[in-house]
C-alpha positions in Angstrom: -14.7 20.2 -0.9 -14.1 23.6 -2.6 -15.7 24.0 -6.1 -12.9 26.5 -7.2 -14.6 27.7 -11.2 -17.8 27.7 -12.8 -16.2 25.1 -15.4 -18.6 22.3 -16.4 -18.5 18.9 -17.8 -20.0 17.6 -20.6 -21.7 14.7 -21.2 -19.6 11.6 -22.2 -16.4 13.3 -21.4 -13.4 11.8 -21.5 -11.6 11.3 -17.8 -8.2 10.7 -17.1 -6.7 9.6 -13.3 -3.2 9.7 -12.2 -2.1 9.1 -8.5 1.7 9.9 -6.8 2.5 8.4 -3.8 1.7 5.2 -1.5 -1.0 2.0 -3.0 -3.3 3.4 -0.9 -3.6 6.3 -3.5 -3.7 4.1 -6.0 -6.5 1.9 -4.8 -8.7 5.0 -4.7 -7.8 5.8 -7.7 -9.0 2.6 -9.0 -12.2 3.4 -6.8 -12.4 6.7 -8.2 -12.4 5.5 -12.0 -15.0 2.5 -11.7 -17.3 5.6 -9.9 -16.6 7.8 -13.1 -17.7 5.0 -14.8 -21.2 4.4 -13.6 -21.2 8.2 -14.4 -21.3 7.6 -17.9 -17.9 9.2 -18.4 -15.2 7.7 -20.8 -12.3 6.5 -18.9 -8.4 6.9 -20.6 -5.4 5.0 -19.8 -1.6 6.4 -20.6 -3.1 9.3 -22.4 -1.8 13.2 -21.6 -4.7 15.1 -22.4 -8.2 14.5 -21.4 -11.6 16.4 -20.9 -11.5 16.0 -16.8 -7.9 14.8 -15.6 -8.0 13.7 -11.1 -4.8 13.9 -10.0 -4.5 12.0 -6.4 -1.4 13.5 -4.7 0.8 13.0 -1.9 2.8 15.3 0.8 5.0 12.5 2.4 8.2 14.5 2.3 8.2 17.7 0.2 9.5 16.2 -2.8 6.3 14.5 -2.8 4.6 17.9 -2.4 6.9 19.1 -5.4 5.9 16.1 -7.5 2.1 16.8 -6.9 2.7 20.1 -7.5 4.6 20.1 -10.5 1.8 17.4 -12.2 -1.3 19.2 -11.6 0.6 22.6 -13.8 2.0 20.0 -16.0 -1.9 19.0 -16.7 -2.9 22.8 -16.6 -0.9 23.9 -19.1 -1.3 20.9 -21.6 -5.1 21.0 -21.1 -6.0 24.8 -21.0 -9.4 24.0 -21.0 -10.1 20.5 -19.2 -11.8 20.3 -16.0 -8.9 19.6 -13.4 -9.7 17.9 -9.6 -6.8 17.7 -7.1 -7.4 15.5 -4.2 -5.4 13.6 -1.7 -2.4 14.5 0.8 -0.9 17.5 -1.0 -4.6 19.1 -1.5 -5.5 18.5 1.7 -2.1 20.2 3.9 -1.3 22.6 1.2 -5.3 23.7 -0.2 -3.6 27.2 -0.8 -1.1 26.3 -2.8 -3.4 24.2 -4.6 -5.9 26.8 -5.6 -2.9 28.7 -7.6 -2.4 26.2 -9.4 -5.7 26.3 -11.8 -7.5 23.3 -10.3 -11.5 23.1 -10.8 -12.7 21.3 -7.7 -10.7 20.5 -4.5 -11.6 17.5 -2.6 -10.0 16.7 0.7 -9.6 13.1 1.4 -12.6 12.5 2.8 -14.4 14.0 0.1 -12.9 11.5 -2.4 -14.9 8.7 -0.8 -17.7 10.2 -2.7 -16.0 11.0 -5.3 -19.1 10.3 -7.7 -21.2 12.8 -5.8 -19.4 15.5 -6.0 -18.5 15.3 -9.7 -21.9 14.5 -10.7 -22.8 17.9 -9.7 -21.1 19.5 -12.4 -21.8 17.1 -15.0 -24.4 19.2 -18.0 -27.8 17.6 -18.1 -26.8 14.8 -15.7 -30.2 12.7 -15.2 -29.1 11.8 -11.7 -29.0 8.2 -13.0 -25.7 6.6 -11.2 -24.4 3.0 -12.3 -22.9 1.7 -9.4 -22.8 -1.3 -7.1 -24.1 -1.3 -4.1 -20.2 -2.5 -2.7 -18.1 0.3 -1.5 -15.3 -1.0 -3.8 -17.9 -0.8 -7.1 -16.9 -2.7 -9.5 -13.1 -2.0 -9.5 -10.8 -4.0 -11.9 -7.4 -5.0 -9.8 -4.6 -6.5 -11.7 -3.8 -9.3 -9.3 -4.9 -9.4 -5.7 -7.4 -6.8 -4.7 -6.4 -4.5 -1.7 -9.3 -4.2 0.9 -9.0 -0.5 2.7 -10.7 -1.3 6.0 -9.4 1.8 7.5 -7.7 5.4 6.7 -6.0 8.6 9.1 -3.8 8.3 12.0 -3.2 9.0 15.5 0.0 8.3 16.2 2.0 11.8 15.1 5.4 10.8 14.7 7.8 13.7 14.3 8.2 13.0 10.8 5.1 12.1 9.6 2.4 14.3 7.7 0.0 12.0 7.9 -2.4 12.7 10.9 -2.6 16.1 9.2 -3.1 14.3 5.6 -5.4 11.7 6.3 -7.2 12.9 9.4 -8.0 11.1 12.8 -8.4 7.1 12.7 -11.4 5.7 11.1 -12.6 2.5 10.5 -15.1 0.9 7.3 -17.9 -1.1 9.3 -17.4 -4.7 9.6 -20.3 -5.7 7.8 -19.4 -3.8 4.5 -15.4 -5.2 5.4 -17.3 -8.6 5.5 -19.4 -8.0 1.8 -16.6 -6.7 0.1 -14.6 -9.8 0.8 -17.7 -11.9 0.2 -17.9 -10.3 -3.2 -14.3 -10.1 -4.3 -13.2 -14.0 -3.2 -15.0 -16.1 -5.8 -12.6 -14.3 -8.2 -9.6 -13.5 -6.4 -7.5 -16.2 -4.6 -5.8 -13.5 -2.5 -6.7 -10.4 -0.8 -4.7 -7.8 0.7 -5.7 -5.9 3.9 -5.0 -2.5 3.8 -5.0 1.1 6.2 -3.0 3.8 6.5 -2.4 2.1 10.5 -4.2 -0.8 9.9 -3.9 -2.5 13.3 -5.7 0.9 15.0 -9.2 -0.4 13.1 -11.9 -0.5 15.5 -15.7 -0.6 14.7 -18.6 -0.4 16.9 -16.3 -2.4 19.2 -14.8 -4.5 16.9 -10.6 -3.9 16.7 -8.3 -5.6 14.3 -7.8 -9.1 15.9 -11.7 -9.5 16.0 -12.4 -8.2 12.6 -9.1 -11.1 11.2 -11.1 -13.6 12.5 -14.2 -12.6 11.2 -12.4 -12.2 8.0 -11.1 -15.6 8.1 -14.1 -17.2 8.6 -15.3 -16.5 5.1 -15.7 -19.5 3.4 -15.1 -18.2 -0.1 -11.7 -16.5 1.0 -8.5 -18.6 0.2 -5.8 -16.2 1.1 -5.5 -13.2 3.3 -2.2 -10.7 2.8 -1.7 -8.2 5.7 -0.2 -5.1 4.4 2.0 -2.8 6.5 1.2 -3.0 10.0 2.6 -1.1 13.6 4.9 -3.6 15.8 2.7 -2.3 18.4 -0.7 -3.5 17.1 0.7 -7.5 16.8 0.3 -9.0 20.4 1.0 -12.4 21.3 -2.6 -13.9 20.2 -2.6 -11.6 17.3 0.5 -13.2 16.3 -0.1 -16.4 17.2 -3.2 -16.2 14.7 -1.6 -14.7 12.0 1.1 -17.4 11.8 -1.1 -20.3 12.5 -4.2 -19.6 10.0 -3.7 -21.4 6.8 -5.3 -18.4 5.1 -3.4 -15.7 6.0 0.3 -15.1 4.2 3.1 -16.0 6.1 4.8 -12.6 5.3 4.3 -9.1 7.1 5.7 -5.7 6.6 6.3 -4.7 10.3 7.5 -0.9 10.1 10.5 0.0 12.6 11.7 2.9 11.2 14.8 3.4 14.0 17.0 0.8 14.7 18.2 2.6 17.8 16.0 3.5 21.0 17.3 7.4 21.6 16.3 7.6 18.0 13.6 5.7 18.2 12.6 8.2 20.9 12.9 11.4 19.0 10.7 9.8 16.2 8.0 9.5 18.9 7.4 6.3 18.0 6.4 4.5 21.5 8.1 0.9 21.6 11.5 -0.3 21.9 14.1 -2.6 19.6 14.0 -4.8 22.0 10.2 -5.3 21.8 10.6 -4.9 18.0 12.9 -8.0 18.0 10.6 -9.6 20.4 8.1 -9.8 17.8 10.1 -10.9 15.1 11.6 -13.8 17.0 7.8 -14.8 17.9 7.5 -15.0 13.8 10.6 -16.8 13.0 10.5 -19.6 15.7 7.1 -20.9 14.9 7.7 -20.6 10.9 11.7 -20.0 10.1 10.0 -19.3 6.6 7.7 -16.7 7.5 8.9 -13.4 5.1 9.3 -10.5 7.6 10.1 -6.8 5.9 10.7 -3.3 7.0 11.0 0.4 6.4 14.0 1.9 7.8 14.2 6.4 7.9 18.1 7.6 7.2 19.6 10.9 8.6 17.2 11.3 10.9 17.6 14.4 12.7 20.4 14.1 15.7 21.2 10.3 14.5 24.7 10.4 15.3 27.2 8.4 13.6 27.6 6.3 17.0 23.7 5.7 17.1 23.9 5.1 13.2 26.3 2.3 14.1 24.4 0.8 16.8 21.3 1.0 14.7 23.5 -1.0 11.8 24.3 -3.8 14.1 21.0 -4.0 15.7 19.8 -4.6 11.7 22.1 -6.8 11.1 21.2 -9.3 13.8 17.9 -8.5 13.3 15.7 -11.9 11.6 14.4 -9.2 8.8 14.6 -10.6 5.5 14.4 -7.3 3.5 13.5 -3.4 4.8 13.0 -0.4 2.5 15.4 2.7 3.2 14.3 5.9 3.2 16.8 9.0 3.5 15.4 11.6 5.8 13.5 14.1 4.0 12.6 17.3 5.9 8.8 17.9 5.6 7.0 21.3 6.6 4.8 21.0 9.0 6.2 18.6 11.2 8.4 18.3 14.1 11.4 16.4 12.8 11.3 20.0 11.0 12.0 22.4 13.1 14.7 19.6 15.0 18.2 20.7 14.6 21.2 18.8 13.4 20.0 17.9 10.5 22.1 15.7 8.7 24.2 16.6 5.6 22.9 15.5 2.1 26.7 13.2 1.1 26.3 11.5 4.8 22.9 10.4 4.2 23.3 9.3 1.4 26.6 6.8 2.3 23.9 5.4 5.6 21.8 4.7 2.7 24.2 2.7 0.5 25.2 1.2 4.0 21.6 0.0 4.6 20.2 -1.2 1.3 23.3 -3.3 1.1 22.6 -5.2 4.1 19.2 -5.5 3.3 20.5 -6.6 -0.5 22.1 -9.2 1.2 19.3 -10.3 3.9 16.9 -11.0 0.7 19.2 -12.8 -1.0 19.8 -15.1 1.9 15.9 -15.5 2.6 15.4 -16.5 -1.7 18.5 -19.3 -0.8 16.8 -20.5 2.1 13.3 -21.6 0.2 15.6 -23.7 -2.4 14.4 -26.8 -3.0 11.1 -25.9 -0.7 7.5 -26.3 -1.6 5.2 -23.3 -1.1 2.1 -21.7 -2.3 1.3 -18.8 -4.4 -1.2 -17.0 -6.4 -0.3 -16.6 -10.4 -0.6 -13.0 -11.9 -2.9 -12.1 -14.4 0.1 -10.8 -16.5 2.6 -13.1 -18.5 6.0 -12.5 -18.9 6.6 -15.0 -21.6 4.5 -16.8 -23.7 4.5 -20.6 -21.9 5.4 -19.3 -18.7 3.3 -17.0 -15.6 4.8 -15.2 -12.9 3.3 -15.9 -9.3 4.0 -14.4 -5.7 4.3 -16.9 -3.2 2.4 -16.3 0.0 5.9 -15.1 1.8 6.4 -12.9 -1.0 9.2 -14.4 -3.6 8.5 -13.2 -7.0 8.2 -16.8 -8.9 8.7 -17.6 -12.7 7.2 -20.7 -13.8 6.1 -22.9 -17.0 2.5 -23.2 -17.2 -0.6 -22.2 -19.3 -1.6 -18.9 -18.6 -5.0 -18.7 -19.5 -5.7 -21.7 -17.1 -3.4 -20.3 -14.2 -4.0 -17.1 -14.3 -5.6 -15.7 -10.7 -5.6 -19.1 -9.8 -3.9 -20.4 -6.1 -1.2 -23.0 -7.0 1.4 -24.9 -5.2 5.1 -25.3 -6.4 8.4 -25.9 -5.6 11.3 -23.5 -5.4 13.8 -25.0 -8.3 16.1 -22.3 -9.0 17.4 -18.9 -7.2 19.7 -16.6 -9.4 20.1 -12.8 -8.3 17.3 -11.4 -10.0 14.9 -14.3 -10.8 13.3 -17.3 -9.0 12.1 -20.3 -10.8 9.8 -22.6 -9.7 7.5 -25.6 -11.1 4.4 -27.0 -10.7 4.0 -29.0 -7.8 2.3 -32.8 -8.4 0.6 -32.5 -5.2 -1.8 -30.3 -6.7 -5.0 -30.1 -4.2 -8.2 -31.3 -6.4 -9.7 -28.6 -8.0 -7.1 -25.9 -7.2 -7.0 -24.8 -10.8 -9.7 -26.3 -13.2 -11.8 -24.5 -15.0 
């Protein structure tokens, strides 16, 4: 932390947040605002201007960084006088940069953990009287499906990646407050989502990530369990084997491969093979064809020939992935993939792009097809998009439009069947086999 002014903030202030970047940002943000909260502060939504603005950033590529930077002077030089905090990826690897731009207080990511503390310091006549739960995640307010953050930093350093530098080493929330949080947020959420920076590396006081699913799981009040992003490496056979068996946990995963080919692969540092990546993928798909399976998937790498581009393509294309999010290489500073040479020009990344999201266009498309006519369950938003209808994500992740009541579905775990697939929407409707209970008041 590094108080940067001798700015102050009144009393009932009003406090505005704002976050760039991954839902992991976001989630603290969401942390960060129930925190100013119990602080007595007045919380804003949509607004520009504000008596204390947070801004959360990011440094995943240097656009990122430019973004971050550009929104902390956009909020300086609106709001002259506010009392400005900058936190996150960008305030952590670029600090120095940071403090040019007019920022209050600094936190570094671990320093927004106690977010609360630190702002309470510079609150005028604060009685030292702070309204919060006892739960690490407070008494947050999540649209749909709360995401649980069991663990944060990395120590993988992939030549890309900005992270370990971000984020810090690998660390891990104890499993008995992982345990109360999800004790405290089932009763009103059908579905949570398990969240870390590398998720599969938690490990506390000698409990890793297949130990701490179980325990998870065997929380009575929990109804469904979503894994967010996860390393190929971290999902072993009986990890797996789990997963796809559990009726609680989502039959979907985000398994990130990043390289399609194995020289490439290689120069990302990123320690497995396609052949093991496709291992696990065909370990999904043949117990549970409909098990959703996505992936990220880096362009114009550094040195990617168009031969290893190629193989890469054909590798994707046989792969069982049902949808992966493509990224065009982005030199960021501070990293290896940096300093590589033959970096790839900006028109040829951009074709590999158009190349990929194609296929993957076409890979999702095929996956909605193949639930026509199928029966699965899901877990209604809070949101309508009509009146007389709710929108719902089934637990293998198809976004599903439906008739229905929303103030009875609403947050509620339904069942349904897949009626209708069009490019852009799926419909669905209730099923009759509803299980006793499953949405009564």
């Amino acid at each position: 932390m590094a108080k940067l002014t001798s700015r102050k903030i009144a009393q009932n202030s009003t406090i505005l947040f704002n976050a760039l970047g991954c839902k992991l940002n976001k989630y603290e943000i969401e942390v960060m605002r129930s925190q100013a909260e119990g602080l007595g502060l007045s919380v804003l939504f949509n607004q520009k201007n504000a008596d204390v603005i947070v801004v959360n950033t990011c440094s995943v590529t240097n656009q990122a960084s430019k973004d971050s930077r550009r929104m902390i002077r956009k909020y300086r030089n609106s709001n002259p006088e506010s009392y400005i905090v900058a936190t996150g990826c960008y305030a952590q690897t670029d600090s120095e940069e940071v403090k040019e731009l007019g920022v209050d207080l600094l936190l570094s990511n671990l320093d927004k953990e106690k977010f609360f503390s630190h702002i309470a310091n510079d609150i005028e006549d604060f009685d030292g009287k702070v309204n919060q739960s006892s739960s690490i995640i407070d008494n947050v307010q999540f649209q749909s499906r709360p995401f649980l953050k069991v663990q944060d930093g990395c120590n993988a350093f992939c030549s890309y990646c900005i992270i370990p530098r971000a984020r810090g080493r690998s660390r891990s929330t104890s499993v008995d407050d992982v345990i109360s949080q999800v004790k405290e947020l089932a009763p009103s959420y059908p579905e949570l989502v398990l969240s870390g920076v590398n998720l599969g590396q938690y490990e506390s006081d000698g409990v890793g990530f297949f130990e701490l699913l179980q325990k998870i799981c065997a929380v009575d009040e929990l109804q469904l369990l979503r894994i967010s992003s996860i390393e190929p490496l971290d999902l072993s056979d009986e990890v797996l084997d789990f997963m796809i068996s559990h009726p609680k946990i989502c039959n979907h995963l985000h398994i990130s491969l990043q390289g399609a080919q194995n020289e490439l692969l290689h120069q990302m540092r990123r320690k497995y093979t396609v052949e093991y990546y496709l291992s696990r993928l065909e370990r999904i798909k043949s117990q549970d064809p409909d098990f959703c399976i996505g992936t990220d998937v880096i362009t114009g790498f550094p040195g990617e020939t168009k031969e290893m581009f190629e193989e890469g393509l054909q590798n994707l294309q046989k792969f069982p992935l049902d949808y992966f999010h493509v990224f065009t290489f982005s030199s960021r500073d501070k990293t290896v993939a940096a300093k590589m040479g033959n970096h790839i020009e900006g028109p040829e990344k951009k074709a590999r792009n158009r190349i990929l999201t194609q296929l993957s266009n076409e890979k999702k498309e095929s996956f909605k097809q193949s639930q026509l006519n199928k029966t699965v369950y899901g877990v209604v938003e809070r949101q309508s998009p009509a009146p007389g209808y709710v929108k719902a994500l089934s637990t293998n992740y198809l976004p599903v439009i439906l008739q229905g009541d929303s103030d009875k579905l609403k947050l509620k775990k339904i069942k349904m069947k897949i009626e209708e697939v069009s490019q852009d929407k799926i419909f669905a409707s209730l099923s009759e086999e509803q299980e006793p209970g499953q949405f009564n008041e």
